[in-house]
C-alpha positions in Angstrom: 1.6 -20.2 -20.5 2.9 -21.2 -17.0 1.7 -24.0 -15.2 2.4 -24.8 -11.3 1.7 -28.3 -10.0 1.8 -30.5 -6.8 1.9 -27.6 -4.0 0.1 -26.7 -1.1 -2.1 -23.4 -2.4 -2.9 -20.7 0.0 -5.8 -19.0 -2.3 -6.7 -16.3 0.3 -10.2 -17.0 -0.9 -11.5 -18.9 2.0 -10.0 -22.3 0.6 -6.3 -24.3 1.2 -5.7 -26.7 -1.4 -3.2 -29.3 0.1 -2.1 -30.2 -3.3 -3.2 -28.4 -6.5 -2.5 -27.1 -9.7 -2.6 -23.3 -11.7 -2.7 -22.9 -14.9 -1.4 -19.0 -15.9 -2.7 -17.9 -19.8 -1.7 -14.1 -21.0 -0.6 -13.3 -17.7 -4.2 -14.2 -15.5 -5.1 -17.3 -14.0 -7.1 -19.1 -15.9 -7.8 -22.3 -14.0 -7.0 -23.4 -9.9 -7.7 -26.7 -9.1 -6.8 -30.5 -7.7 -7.7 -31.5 -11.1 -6.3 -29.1 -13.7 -4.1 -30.8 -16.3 -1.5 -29.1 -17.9 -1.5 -28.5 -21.6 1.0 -29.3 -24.3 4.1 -27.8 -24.7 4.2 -25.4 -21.3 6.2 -24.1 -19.0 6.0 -26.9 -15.7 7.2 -25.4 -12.4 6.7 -28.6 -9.8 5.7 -27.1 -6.4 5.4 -30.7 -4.6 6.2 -29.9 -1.1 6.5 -26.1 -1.4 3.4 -23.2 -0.2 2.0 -21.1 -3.0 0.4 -18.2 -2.3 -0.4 -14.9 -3.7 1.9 -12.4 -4.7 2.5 -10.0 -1.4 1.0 -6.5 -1.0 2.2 -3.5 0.7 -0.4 -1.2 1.3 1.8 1.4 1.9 5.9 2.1 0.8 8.0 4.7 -0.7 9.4 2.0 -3.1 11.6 3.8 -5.7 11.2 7.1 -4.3 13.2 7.0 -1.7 16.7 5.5 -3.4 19.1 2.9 -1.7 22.6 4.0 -0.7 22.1 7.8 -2.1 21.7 10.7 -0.3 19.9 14.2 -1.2 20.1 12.8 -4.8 17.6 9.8 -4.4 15.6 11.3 -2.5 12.2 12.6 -3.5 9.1 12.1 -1.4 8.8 15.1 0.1 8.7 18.8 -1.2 9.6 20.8 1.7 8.5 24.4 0.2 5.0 24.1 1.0 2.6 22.0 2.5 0.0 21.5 0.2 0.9 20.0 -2.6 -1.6 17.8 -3.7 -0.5 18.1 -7.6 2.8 15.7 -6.9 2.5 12.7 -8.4 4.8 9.4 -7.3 5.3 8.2 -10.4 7.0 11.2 -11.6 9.8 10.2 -8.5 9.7 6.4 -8.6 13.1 5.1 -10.5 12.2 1.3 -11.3 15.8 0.3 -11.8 16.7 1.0 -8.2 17.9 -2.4 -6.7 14.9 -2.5 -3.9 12.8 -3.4 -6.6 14.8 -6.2 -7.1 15.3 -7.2 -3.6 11.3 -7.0 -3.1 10.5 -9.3 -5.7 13.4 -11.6 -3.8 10.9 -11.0 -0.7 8.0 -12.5 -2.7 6.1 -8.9 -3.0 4.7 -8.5 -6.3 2.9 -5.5 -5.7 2.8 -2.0 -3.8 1.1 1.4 -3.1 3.8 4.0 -3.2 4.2 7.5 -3.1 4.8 10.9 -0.8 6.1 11.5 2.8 4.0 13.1 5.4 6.3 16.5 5.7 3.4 18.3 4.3 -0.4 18.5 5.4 -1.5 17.6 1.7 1.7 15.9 -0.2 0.8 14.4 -3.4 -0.4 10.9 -5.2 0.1 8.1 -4.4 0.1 5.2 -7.1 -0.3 1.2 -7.0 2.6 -0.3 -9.2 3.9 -3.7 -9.7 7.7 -4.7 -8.6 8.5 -5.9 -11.7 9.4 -3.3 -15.1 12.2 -0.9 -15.7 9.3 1.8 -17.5 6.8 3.0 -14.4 4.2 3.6 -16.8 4.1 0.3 -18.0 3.9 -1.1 -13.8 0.9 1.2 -12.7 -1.9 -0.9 -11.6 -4.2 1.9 -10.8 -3.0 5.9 -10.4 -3.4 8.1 -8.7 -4.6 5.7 -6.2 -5.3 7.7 -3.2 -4.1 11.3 -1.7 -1.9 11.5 0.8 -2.7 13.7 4.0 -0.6 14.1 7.3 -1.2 14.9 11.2 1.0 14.6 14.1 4.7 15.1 14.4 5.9 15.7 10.8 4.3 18.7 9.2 4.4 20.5 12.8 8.4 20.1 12.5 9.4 20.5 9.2 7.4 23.8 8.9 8.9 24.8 13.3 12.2 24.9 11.4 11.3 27.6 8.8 8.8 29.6 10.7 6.1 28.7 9.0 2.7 27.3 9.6 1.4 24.7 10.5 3.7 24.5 13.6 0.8 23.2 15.8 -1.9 20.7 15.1 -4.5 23.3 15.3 -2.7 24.5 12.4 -2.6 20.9 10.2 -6.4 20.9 10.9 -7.2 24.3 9.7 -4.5 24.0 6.2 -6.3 20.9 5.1 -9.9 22.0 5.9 -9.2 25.8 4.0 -8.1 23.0 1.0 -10.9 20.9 0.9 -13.0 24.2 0.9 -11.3 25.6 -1.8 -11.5 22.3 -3.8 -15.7 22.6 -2.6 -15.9 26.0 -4.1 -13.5 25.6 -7.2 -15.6 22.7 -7.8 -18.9 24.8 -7.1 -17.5 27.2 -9.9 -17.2 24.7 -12.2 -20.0 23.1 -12.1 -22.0 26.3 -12.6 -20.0 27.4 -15.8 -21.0 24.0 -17.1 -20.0 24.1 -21.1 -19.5 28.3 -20.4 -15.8 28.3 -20.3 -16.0 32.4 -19.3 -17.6 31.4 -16.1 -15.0 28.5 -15.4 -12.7 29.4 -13.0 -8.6 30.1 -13.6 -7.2 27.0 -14.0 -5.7 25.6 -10.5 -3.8 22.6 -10.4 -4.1 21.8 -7.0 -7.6 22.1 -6.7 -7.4 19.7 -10.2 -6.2 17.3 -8.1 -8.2 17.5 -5.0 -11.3 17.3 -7.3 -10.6 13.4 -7.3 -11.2 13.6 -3.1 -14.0 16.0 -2.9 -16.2 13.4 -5.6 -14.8 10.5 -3.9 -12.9 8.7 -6.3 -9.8 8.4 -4.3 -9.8 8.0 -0.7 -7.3 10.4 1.4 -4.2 8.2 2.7 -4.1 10.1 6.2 -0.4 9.8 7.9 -1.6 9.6 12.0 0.5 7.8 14.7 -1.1 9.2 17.9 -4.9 8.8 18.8 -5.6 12.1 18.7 -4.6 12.4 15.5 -6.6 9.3 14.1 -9.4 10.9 15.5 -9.3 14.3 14.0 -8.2 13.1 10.9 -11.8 11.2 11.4 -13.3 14.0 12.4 -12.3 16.1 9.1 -13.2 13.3 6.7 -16.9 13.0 8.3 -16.6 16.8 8.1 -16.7 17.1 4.5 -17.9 13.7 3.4 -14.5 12.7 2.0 -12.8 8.8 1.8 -10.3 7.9 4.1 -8.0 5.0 5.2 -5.8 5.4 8.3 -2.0 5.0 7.9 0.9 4.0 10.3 -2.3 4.0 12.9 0.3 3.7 15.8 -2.1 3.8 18.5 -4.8 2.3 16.6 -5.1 -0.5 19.3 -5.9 2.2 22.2 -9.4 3.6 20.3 -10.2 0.2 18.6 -13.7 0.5 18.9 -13.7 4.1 17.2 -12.2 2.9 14.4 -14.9 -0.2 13.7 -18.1 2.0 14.5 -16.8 4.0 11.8 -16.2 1.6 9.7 -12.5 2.4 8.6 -9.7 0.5 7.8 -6.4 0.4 8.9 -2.8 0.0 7.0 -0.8 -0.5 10.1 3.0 0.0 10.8 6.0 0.0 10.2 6.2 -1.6 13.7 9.5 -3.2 13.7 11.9 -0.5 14.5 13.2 2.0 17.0 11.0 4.3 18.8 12.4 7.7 17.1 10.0 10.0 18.2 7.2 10.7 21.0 4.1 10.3 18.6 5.5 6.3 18.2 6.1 5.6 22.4 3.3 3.7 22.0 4.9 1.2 19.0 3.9 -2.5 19.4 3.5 -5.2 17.0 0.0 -5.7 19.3 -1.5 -2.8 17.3 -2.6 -5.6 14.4 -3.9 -7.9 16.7 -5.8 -6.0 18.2 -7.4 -4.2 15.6 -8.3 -7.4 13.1 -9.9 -9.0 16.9 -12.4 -5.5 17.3 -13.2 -6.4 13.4 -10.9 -3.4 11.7 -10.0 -4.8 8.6 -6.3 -4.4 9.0 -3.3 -3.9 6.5 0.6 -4.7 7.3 2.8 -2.0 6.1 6.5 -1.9 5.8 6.8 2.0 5.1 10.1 0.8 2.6 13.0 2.1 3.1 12.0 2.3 7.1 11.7 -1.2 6.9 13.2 -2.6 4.2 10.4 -4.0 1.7 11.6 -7.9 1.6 11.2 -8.7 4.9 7.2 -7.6 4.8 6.5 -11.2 5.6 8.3 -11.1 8.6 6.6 -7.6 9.2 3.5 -9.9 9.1 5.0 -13.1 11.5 6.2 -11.0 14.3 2.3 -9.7 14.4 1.1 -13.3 15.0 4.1 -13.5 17.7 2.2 -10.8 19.0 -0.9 -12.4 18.7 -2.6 -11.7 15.7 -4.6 -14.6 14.1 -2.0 -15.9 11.4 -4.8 -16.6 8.7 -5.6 -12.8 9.1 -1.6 -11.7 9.5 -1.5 -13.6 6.2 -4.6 -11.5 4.8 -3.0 -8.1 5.7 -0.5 -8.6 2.9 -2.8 -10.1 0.5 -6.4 -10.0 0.0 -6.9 -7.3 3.1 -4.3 -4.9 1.5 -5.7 -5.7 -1.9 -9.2 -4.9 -0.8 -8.0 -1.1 1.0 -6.5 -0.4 -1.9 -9.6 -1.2 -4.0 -7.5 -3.6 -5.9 -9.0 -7.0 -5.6 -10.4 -7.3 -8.4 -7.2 -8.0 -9.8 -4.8 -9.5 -7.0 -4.6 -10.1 -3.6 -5.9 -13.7 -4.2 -5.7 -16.9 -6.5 -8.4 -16.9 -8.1 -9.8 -17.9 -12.0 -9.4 -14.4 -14.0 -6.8 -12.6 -11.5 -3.5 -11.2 -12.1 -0.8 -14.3 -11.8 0.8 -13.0 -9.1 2.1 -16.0 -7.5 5.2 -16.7 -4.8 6.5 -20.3 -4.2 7.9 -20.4 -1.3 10.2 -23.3 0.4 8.0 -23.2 3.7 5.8 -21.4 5.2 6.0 -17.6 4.3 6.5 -16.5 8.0 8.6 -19.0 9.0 12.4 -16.8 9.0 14.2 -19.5 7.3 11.6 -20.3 4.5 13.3 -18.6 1.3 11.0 -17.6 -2.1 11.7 -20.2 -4.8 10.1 -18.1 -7.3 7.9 -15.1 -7.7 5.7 -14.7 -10.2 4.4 -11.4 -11.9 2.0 -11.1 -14.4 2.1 -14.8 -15.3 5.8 -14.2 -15.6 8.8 -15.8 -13.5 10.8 -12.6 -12.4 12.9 -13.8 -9.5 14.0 -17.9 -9.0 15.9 -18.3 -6.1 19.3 -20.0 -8.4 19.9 -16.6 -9.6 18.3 -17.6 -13.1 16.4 -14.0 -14.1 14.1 -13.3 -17.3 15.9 -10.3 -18.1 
């Protein structure tokens, strides 16, 4: 058991304790309170002075799969042979003992969505994982946790350079609508053989894996910068009744009011950065702002290793610079990330029964000299600031 006292507790559920006390049992919380009294014989971390909050939550990385300091050796997010390839799975790339994971936790995240690039129009699984483990199997919080889909720039190029469609948008569109009505008819098949494996169809595992989208237990992660691109990426999804969230959603803050009437969300960035390309001339850390004040429920992304995965609280400070609420900056890497990523019923909040995923921090998360005193994964102390580790 761990028990924090004394510190100023940011519960992301509506409530600010100025002083107040959590008691961690089996790695959940199992009490939050001005009045909890710690038992006998536990570990005491005194947070008098210090902010607690939940651990923090990007909503979209490429943690582990994209290496640090390696080239062509480290990196594996994106299999540039075809472009769909919906039967790639992230955890089958993510190397836990790559020193990002470390840094992270250093950075006070406890927990990310990870997986594929957007150089193909369908490129694989992504998966939820905490930053904590050197076994990915025993990190996964939910997998696969969504299917990741790209528009714009990125399939159009990667496929110019080998002659090969798609090289237009028109293209993009048409690749992943001919999938999803494959996936519609392998599922058809199926569903007519019933128990009669002669009438099932031949075993496909692409269309295995898009059978999670077409019955709408994952959502599709859609890559799309430019409006254009949000919008047919919208227009698809309505199309054939699948889930979506939009990523990046670099010119979200230009079609605002399409993206609430249709009730989507939006995991926005990685807006601290250089301009590389024409799809992101439109980059601004206004993009948030804007979004959360039209009622988009709004996700801050770092896009690791774009930007690097520790400094996703200033990701989050440099949107309320920019003038996005700083309550709801501070939700779109907690409960606002948890909730897109259909996680919050485990973290993204202190609450009785949750994860204890907890970061102390020294000040105030987004204020750039406030340093994590500890982070805390799964009821367990993985980082403390004097270098002590628990492994």
């Amino acid at each position: 058991m761990l028990f924090i006292k004394n510190g100023k507790v940011f519960t992301m559920e509506g409530k600010i304790y100025e002083k107040a006390s959590i008691l961690i049992d089996r790695g959940k919380i199992k009490e939050l309170g001005e009045n909890v009294v710690a038992p006998l014989d536990v570990e005491v971390i005194d947070a008098e002075g210090k902010i607690v909050t939940p651990g923090f939550i990007d909503a979209h990385s490429h943690l582990g799969i994209w290496e640090d300091a390696i080239g062509f050796e480290g990196i594996d997010g994106n299999e540039m042979t075809d472009p769909v390839t919906p039967h790639l799975r992230a955890i089958d790339a993510i190397n836990p003992l790559d020193r990002t994971f470390e840094e992270s936790r250093e950075g006070g995240v406890t927990c990310v969505a990870t997986g594929p690039g957007s150089a193909n129009v369908v490129g694989g699984q992504f998966a939820a994982i905490k930053t904590w483990g050197d076994r990915v199997d025993d990190m996964i919080v939910k997998e696969p946790l969504a299917m990741k889909c790209a528009f714009g720039e990125n399939p159009k190029r990667v496929y110019n350079e080998k002659k090969k469609s798609p090289m237009t948008r028109m293209a993009t569109a048409a690749i992943l609508r001919e999938t999803l009505m494959k996936a519609n008819e392998y599922k058809r098949k199926l569903d007519d053989a019933g128990e009669d494996s002669s009438k099932k169809p031949s075993f496909d595992m692409k269309m295995e894996a898009m059978l999670k989208v077409i019955n709408r237990e994952i959502p599709f992660k859609a890559h799309a910068h430019r409006a254009d691109d949000i919008l047919t990426a919208i227009r698809i999804a309505k199309e054939f009744g699948v889930r979506l969230t939009l990523e990046h959603c670099t010119e979200g803050h230009l079609i605002a009011h399409h993206i609430k009437d249709e009730g989507l969300t939006a995991v926005v960035g990685p807006s601290f950065g250089h301009r590389s390309k024409f799809e992101l001339k439109n980059l601004t850390f206004d993009t948030p702002g804007i979004l959360s004040k039209a009622g988009v429920k709004v996700a801050i992304m770092t896009d690791h290793p774009v930007v690097p995965l520790k400094h996703l609280s200033l990701c989050a400070a440099l949107a309320v610079k920019a003038g996005m609420e700083e309550e709801e900056a501070l939700k779109a890497i907690t409960i606002n990330a948890a909730e897109i990523l259909e996680l919050d019923d485990r973290i993204g909040s202190l609450k009785e029964g949750k994860d204890g995923d907890i970061v102390i921090w020294e000040r105030h998360p987004f204020d750039v000299m406030s340093e994590v005193l500890y982070t805390i994964i799964d009821g367990k102390v993985v980082y403390r600031r004097n270098g002590r580790k628990a492994f």
